[in-house]
Steps between C-alpha positions, in 0.01 A plus 500: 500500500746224387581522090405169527122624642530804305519280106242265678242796543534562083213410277814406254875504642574833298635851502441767297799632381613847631551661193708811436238802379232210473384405853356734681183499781237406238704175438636414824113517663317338212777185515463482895132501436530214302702285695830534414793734618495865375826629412663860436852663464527789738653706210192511345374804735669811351543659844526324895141708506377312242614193647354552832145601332563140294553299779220640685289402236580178430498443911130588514378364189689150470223326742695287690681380165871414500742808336861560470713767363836483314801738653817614294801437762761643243770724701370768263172499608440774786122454602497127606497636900203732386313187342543237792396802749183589294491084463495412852109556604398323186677251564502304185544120541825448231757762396655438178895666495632571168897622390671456843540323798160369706680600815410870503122420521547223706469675836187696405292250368554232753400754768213582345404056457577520121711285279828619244537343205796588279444467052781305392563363217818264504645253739741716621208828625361244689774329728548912589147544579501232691797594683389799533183414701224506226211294613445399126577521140360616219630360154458680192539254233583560156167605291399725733390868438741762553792473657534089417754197648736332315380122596214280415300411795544129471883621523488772773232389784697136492831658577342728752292203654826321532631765813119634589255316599300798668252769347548556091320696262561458119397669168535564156291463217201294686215651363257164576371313733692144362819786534418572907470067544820501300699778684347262851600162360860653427511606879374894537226531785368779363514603099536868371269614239549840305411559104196279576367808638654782311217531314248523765254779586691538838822513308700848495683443184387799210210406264783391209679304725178278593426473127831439396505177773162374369596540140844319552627148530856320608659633179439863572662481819890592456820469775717806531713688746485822264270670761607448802838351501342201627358203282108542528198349259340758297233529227668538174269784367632731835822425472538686188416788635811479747820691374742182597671696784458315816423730835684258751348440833470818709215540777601853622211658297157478490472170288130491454544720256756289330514588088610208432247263629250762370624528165586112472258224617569205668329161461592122587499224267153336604349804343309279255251410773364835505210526264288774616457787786375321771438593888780383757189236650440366148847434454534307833205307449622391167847439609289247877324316213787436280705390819213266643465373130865393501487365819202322426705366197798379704301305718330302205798435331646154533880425469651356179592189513766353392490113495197264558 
């Protein structure tokens, strides 16, 4: 299947975010379920055991829904062979790389009839992903949850759209279906959404964590690079807890048992959408009905005129 075919197949051109220690087989099924792309990172399996048991699952229980999984391609990251083996029967249709070069899945997931798309977030990530054989992009704009780009979409998709005119993915703060029409009138095929479903029963995150994103608007959500080393969006009342001492990137250990991201919680700035604790299915039917309502809008609306 084409990308092209694959966004076509979507009840709403959308993906849920893989989200460190949040996605996990609960989420990834229940979003394929309901028409849109499930997403995980493959760090969020403790062990390549628990991977393999995760991927089975999702395999069987996705019913012929579309899923993907997010890979960390960092040089220090020592299971990425183990994943893409364990990958390869699944078969997933997109693989997301994350903190390295595309080309070391590249191999792998073309033989297997899947797609590589590298998270960038400036200009400059993607004329290397491209380069380096990526069949797609995937922009993280600034406002999104976690680790968070620099740019504003209207500012980063147009410079990318001015060298690639092939398969892009884009994200960051859309937390609505008017966002997703947004994110496709600026020039993304496809539209990442993450702390829409934080909250959700299908959601990993700890019990504070999901109460803390309902309770919390734009103004609890704070910038900082105090945690990781690198600049990521964070909800204010977490990052207190966090002794200022950033842990720097380093993959060599078992990350899904990262402190940090335990300790400190991570949210985007279209948190304010999120109102209650809500399935994965009633989020995605709320998010198809705000997006036909806004494109029901656009086609009613009538240019302004400027003369008689």
């Amino acid at each position: 299947m084409s990308f092209a075919e694959l966004v076509g197949s979507l009840r709403i051109p959308v993906m849920a975010a893989p989200m460190f220690l949040v996605s996990g087989t609960e989420m990834v099924t229940a979003a394929a379920r309901s028409g849109v792309i499930g997403a995980f990172p493959a760090a969020n399996a403790r062990t390549i055991d628990d991977l393999g048991a995760m991927i089975d699952d999702i395999a069987r229980d996705v019913d012929g829904g579309a899923w993907g999984v997010n890979l960390i391609v960092h040089r220090t990251y020592d299971r990425l062979d183990a994943e893409l083996a364990l990958l390869r029967s699944a078969a997933p249709a997109l693989v997301i790389t994350a903190l390295g070069t595309p080309r070391r899945a590249l191999a792998a997931v073309h033989d297997w009839g899947g797609l590589v798309f590298a998270d960038i977030s400036t200009p400059e990530q993607a004329r290397r992903a491209i380069a380096a054989g990526a069949d797609g992009l995937s922009a993280v704009c600034s406002g999104a949850g976690g680790h968070t780009g620099r740019y504003s979409p209207f500012a980063l998709i147009a410079a990318i759209r001015e060298f690639w005119d092939g398969p892009l993915i884009a994200g960051g703060a859309v937390s609505s279906g008017a966002g997703i029409l947004a994110m496709r009138v600026l020039g993304a095929d496809l539209v990442n959404v993450g702390t829409r479903l934080l909250a959700t029963a299908e959601s990993r995150a700890p019990e504070g964590h999901r109460r803390m994103v309902i309770e919390s608007t734009i103004a609890d959500i704070t910038t900082s690079d105090t945690v990781t080393g690198v600049p990521a969006n964070w909800l204010t009342a977490s990052l207190s807890r966090h002794s200022g001492q950033p842990t720097g990137i380093d993959f060599s250990g078992a990350i899904a048992e990262s402190k940090a991201w335990r300790d400190v919680w991570s949210a985007g700035e279209g948190v304010g959408a999120v109102r209650a604790a809500e399935s994965v299915a009633e989020v995605v039917a709320a998010l198809s009905a705000e997006y036909e309502a806004a494109l029901a809008d656009l086609r009613i609306s009538q240019p302004l005129s400027t003369s008689e």
